[in-house]
C-alpha positions as CSV (number, residue, x, y, z in Angstrom):
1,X,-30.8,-38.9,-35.3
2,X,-27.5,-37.4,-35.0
3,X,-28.1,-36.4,-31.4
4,X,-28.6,-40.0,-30.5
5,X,-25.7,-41.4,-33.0
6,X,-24.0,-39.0,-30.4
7,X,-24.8,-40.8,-27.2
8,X,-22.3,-42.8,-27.1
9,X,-19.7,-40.2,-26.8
10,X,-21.8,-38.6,-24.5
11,X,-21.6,-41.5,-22.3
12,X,-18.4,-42.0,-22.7
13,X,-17.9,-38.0,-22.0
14,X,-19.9,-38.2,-18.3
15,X,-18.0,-41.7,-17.9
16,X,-14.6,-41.0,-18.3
17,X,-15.3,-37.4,-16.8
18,X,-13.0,-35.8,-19.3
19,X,-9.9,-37.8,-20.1
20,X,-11.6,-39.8,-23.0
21,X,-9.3,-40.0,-26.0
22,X,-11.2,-40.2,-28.9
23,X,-14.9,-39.5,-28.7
24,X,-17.0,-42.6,-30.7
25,X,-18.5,-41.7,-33.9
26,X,-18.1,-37.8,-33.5
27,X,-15.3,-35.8,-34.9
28,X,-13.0,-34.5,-32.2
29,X,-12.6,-31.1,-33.5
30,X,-9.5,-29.8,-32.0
31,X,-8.9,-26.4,-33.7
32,X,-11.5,-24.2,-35.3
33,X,-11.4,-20.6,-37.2
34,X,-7.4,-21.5,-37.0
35,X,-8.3,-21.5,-32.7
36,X,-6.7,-24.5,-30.8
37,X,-9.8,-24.9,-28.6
38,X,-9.3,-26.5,-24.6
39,X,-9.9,-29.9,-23.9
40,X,-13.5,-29.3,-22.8
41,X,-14.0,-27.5,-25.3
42,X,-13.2,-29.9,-28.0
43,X,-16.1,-32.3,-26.7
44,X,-18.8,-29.3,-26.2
45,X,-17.8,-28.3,-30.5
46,X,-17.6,-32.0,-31.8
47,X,-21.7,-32.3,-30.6
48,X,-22.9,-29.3,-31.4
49,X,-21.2,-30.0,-35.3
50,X,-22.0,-33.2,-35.2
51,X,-25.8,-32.5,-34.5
52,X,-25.5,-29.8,-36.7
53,X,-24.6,-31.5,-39.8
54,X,-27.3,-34.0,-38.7
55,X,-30.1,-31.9,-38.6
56,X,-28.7,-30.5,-42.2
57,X,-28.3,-33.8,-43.9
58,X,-32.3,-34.9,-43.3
59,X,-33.9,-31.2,-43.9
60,X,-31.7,-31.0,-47.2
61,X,-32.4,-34.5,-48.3
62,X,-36.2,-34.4,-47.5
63,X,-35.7,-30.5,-50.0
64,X,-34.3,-32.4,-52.5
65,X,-37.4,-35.1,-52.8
66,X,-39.7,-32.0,-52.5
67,X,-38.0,-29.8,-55.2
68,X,-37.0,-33.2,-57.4
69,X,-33.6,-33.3,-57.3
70,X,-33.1,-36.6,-57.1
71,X,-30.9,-37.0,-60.1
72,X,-29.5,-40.4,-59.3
73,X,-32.6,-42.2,-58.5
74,X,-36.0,-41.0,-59.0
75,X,-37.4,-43.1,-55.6
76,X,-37.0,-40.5,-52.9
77,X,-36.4,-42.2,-49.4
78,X,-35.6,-45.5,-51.0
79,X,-32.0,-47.1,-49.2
80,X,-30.3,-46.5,-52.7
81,X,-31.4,-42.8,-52.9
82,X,-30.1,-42.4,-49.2
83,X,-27.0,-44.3,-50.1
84,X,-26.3,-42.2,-53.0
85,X,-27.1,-38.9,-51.1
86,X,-25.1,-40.3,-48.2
87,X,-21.9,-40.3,-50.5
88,X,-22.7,-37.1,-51.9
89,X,-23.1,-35.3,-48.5
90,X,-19.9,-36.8,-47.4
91,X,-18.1,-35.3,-50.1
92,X,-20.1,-31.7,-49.7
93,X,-18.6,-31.6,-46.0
94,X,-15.2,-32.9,-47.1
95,X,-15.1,-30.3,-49.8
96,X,-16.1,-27.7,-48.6
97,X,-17.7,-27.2,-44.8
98,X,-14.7,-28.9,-43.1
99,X,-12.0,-26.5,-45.0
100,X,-14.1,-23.4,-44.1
101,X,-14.2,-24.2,-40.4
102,X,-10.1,-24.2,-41.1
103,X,-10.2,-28.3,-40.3
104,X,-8.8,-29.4,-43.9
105,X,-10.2,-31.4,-47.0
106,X,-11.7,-33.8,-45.6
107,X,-11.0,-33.1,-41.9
108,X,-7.2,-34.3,-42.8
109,X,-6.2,-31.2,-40.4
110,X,-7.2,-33.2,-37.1
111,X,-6.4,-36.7,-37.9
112,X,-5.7,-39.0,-40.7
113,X,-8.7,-41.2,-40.3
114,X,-11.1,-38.5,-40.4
115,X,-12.2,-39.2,-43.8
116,X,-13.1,-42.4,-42.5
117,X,-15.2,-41.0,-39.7
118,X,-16.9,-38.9,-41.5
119,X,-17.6,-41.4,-44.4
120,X,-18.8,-44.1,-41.9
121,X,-21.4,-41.4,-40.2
122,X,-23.0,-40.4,-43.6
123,X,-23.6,-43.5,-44.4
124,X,-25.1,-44.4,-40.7
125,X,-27.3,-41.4,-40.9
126,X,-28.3,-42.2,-44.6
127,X,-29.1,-45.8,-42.8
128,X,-30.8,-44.5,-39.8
129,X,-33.0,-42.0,-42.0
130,X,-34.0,-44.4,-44.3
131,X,-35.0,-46.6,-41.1
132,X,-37.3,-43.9,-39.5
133,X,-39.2,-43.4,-42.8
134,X,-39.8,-47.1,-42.9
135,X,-41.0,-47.0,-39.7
136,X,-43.1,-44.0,-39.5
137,X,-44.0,-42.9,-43.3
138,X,-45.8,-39.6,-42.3
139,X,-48.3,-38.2,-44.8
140,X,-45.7,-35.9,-46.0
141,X,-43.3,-38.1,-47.3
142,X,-46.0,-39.0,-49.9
143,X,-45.2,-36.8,-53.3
C-alpha cells in the first residue's frame, strides 16, 4: 500500500525528470545520519522510507491483533482500531524513528509541515488497510 500511496511522486519523479519541488505524499528527506544527501538522492531515500514505514505499519498492526494488544478497541481491523493505531503510529515515528534518522521530532528538521505529512499518511494507510481487509478478509484475519 505504501508503494502505491507512492506513485504519485513517482510519476511526478519520471515527469518532471528531476526538478520536482516537493514530492506528493512522501517525505522529502533532505539530510540523513546528519548527511545532506544530492538532489537525486533525496527522491531515491524518501521511497525507500516511505515504503519502509509502510510495510512496518501493516506487519506491526496485524502483531498486535495476533498477540492482543489492542488496548483501545478490542475489534482488530475495524476503521476505529485502524484509526486509533493510525494516530499512535504517527506519534511512534514522530517520537522516535524520525529523530534517530537525525530528521527532528516530528520531521520538524526538513520542513515545518512535516508533521502534517506524516499525520495525513498514517491516517491514509490506516484507511487504505482497513479497505483491503474489507475487501479481501483472508482466513487469517479470523482470531
Amino acid at each position: 500500500m505504501a508503494f502505491a500511496f507512492s506513485l504519485p511522486a513517482i510519476l511526478a519523479e519520471l515527469v518532471e525528470r528531476g526538478r520536482v519541488g516537493n514530492l506528493p505524499l512522501i517525505v522529502d528527506i533532505k539530510t540523513i545520519f546528519g548527511r545532506k544527501l544530492h538532489k537525486d538522492e533525496v527522491f531515491w531515500v524518501a521511497i525507500l522510507f516511505h515504503t519502509i514505514i509502510g510495510a512496518l505499519f501493516g506487519l506491526i498492526y496485524v502483531l498486535f491483533v495476533k498477540q492482543h494488544w489492542l488496548v483501545f478497541t478490542n475489534d482488530p481491523y475495524s476503521i476505529l482500531s485502524l484509526v486509533i493505531y493510525a494516530g499512535c503510529s504517527w506519534i511512534v515515528a514522530g517520537v522516535v524513528v524520525y529523530p534517530a534518522l537525525g530528521l527532528g521530532w516530528f520531521g520538524r528538521k526538513e520542513g515545518k509541515r512535516v508533521w502534517m505529512e506524516m499525520l495525513a499518511t498514517h491516517f491514509v494507510l490506516g484507511l487504505g488497510l482497513w479497505l483491503l481487509v474489507q475487501y479481501y478478509q483472508p482466513f487469517f484475519f479470523v482470531d
